[in-house]
N, C-alpha and C positions, 0 to 999 in steps of 0.2 A: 357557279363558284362562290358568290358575292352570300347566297341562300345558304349554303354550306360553312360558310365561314361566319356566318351569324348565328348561325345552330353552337356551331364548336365552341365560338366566343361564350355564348352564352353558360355552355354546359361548363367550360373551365372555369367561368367568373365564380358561376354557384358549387358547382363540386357535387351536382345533383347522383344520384344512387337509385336506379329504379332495381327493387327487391324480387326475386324470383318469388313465383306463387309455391302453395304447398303441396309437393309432387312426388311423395313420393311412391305413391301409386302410378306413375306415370310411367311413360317408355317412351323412346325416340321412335318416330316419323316410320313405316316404314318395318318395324318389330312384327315376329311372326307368334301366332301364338296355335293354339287346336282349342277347339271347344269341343267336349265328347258326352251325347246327351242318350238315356236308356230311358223310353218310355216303356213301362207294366203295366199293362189294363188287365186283371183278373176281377172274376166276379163266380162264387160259389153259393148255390144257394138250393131252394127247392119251395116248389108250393104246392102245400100241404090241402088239398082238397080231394073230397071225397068223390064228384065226380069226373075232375081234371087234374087231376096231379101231374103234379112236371117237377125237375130237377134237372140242372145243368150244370158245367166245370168250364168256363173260358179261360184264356190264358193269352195275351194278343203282346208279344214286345219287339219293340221295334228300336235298334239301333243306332244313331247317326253321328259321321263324324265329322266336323266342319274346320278344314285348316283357315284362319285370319289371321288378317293384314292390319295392322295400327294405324292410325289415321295421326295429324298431327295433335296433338294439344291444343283444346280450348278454352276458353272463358266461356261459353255458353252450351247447352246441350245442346243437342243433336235428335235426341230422344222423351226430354221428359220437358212440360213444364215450367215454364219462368217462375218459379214461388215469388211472394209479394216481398219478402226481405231482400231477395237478389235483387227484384225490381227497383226498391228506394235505395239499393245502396248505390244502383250506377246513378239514375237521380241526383244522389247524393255526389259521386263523384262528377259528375258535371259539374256542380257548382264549385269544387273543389277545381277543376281544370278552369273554368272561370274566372275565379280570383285569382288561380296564378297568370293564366294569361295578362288581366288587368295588371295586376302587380308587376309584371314583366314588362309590362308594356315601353315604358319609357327605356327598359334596359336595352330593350332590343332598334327601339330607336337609336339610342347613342351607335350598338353595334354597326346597325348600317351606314351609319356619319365613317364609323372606322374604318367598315370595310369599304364606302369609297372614297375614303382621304389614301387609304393604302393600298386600294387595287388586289394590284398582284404580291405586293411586297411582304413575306410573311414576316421579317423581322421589323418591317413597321407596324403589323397586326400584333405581332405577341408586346413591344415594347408600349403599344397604347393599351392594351388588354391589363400588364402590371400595372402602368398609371391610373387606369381607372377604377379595378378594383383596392387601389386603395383610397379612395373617394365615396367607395361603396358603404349606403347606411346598414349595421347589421339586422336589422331590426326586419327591413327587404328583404334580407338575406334571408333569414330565419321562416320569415312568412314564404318565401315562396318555395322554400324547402320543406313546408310541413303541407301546404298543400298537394306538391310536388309528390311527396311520401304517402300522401292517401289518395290521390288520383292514380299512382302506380297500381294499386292493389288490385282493381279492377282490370288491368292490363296481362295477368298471371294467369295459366293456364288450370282449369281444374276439372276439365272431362277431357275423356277419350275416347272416342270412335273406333271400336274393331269391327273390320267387314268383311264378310267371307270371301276366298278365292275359291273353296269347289265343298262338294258334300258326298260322302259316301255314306252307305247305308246297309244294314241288313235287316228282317223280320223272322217273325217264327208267331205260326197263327194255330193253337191247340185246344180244340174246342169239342166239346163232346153235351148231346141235351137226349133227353129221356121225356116223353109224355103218354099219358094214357087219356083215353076219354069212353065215355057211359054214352054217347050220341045211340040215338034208336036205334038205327042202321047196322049197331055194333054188337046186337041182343044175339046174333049167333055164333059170338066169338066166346074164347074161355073167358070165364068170369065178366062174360057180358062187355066187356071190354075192348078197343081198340088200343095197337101200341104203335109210336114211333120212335128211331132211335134215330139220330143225326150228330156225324161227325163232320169236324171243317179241318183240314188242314194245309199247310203251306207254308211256304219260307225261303228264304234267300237273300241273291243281293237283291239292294231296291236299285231297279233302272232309271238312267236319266230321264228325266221330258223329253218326248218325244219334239225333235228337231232342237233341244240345247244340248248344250254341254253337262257336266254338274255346276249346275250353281245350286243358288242354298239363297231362303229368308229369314236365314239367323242373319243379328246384330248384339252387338254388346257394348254397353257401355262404362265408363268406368267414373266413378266422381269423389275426385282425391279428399275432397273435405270431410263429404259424410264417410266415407272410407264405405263405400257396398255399390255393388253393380246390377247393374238394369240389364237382363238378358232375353231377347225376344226368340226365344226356343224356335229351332229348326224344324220342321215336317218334311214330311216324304211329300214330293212335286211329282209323282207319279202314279200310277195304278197298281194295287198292292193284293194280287191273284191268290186262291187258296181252291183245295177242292174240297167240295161237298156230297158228301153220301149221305143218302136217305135213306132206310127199311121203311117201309111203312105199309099198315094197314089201315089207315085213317081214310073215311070214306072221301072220293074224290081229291085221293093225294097216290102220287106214284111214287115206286120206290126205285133209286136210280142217282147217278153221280154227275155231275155239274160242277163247272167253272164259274167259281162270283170273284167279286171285288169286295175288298174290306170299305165299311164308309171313308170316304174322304179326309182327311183332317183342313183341308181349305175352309179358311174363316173360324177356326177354331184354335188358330196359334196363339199360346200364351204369352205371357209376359211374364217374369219373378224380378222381385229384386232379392238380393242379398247382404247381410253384410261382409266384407272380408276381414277374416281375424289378423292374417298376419300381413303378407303380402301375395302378389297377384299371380307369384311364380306357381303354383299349384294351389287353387282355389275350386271348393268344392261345394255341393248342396244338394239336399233332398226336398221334395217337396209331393203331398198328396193333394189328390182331388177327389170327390165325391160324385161321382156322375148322376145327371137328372132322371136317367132313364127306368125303365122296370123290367125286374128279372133279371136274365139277364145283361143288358143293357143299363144296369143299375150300378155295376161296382164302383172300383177305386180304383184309378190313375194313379200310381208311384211315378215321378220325373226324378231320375239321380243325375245330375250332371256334373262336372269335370272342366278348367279352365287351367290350360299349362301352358307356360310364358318360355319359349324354347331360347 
């Protein structure tokens, strides 16, 4: 009680104002939002050789859609980095919560003299409370209001945490390659030549992990000052089946149809940041990728994704 009434005392003497941080990118605690991501991998191309020419058309997109949940409001991420100006400014506000404690200090002495000459009595608290703020030097006053006022700052929320509740998904795998080859073996074929032709196809929902539920390794972040968000893009957590047909006359190769698995994207989730232009109620972005690979396996990643604040 006695701890309580020395806080109040003290907040009524000064008339202290801690200021809300800058939010308006933010939501309340608890705010549902969708994050909705279309990966395109296409790759068209052809190699132009005279004794192994090949040519192929992929086409790989995969859909997910991940409903989140808002997390409270932070001063700190969650996701990115301490940068070194965030770092000196808390720093800096320590020392600022410092001198106001000091400066405080004898105020809150007196307090506690009050609060136990007056106990429980709140009309002996507020009738010593006027008495002695008018005894108060302004000058106190002022000082411990300006440090007051820059130690608040730090106290203001300016990231937000969205974390998924579940993920759905679909694909669509359309892949078609062409090669020839001059190998010796092939000298009694037409034009001396061996051909193969291979199609992949497949598509659907994507199925949970085996033994969970849908969950999902999206995260989003949001950081009201820079106004742009940190999005750790979704993947499929599951095996992603297509079928394969072969013709082929390629020496020691059959021609015949099989079940594979698209490569994995585990250990290959990205991360974008964005800025947002207006606000977070529909927020949107594109972004490509160059893949390392050859042939084939060489195209271009298009990510479109979609962020709507329900």
């Amino acid at each position: 009680m006695r701890i309580g009434t020395e806080i109040k005392c003290a907040v009524a003497v000064l008339g202290l104002v801690v200021l809300p941080a800058h939010a308006e990118l933010l939501t309340s605690q608890g705010a549902r939002g969708t994050l909705s991501v279309q990966y395109e991998y296409s790759a068209i191309g052809k190699k132009a050789d005279k004794f192994e020419p090949a040519e192929w058309r992929v086409l790989r997109t995969i859909n997910l859609v991940v409903p989140m949940k808002a997390d409270l409001p932070q001063a700190a991420s969650a996701l990115r980095p301490m940068d070194a100006a965030y770092a000196a400014d808390i720093e800096k506000k320590k020392g600022n919560i410092a001198s106001l404690q000091k400066t405080l200090a004898p105020t809150m002495a007196d307090m506690m003299k009050i609060a136990e000459r007056c106990d429980e009595d709140e009309a002996c608290v507020e009738k010593a409370i006027r008495e002695y703020s008018q005894t108060m030097d302004m000058a106190t006053i002022n000082s411990a209001k300006a440090d007051a006022a820059a130690a608040s700052k730090m106290l203001g929320p300016r990231y937000q945490l969205w974390q998924p509740v579940s993920q759905k998904g679909t694909y669509l795998v359309d892949e078609s390659y062409r090669a020839q080859t001059s190998d010796p073996l092939c000298m009694g074929k037409p034009k001396q030549r061996c051909s193969r032709e291979e199609t992949r196809k497949g598509g659907g929902d994507i199925p949970p992990p085996p033994g969970a539920k849908d969950t999902s390794a999206a995260m989003l972040e949001v950081d009201s000052q820079k106004k742009d968000v940190l999005i750790k893009l979704p993947i499929p957590l599951s095996a992603l089946t297509y079928s394969k047909q072969v013709n082929s006359d390629f020496p020691d190769e059959k021609s015949g149809t099989s079940s594979e698995i698209l490569p994995a994207m585990y250990g290959q989730q990205k991360s974008i940041t964005a800025v947002i232009p207006g606000d977070l109620r529909n927020a949107s972005g594109t972004q490509s990728f160059k893949a390392d690979g050859a042939g084939a396996e060489g195209g271009t990643l298009v990510v479109k994704w979609q962020f709507t604040v329900q």
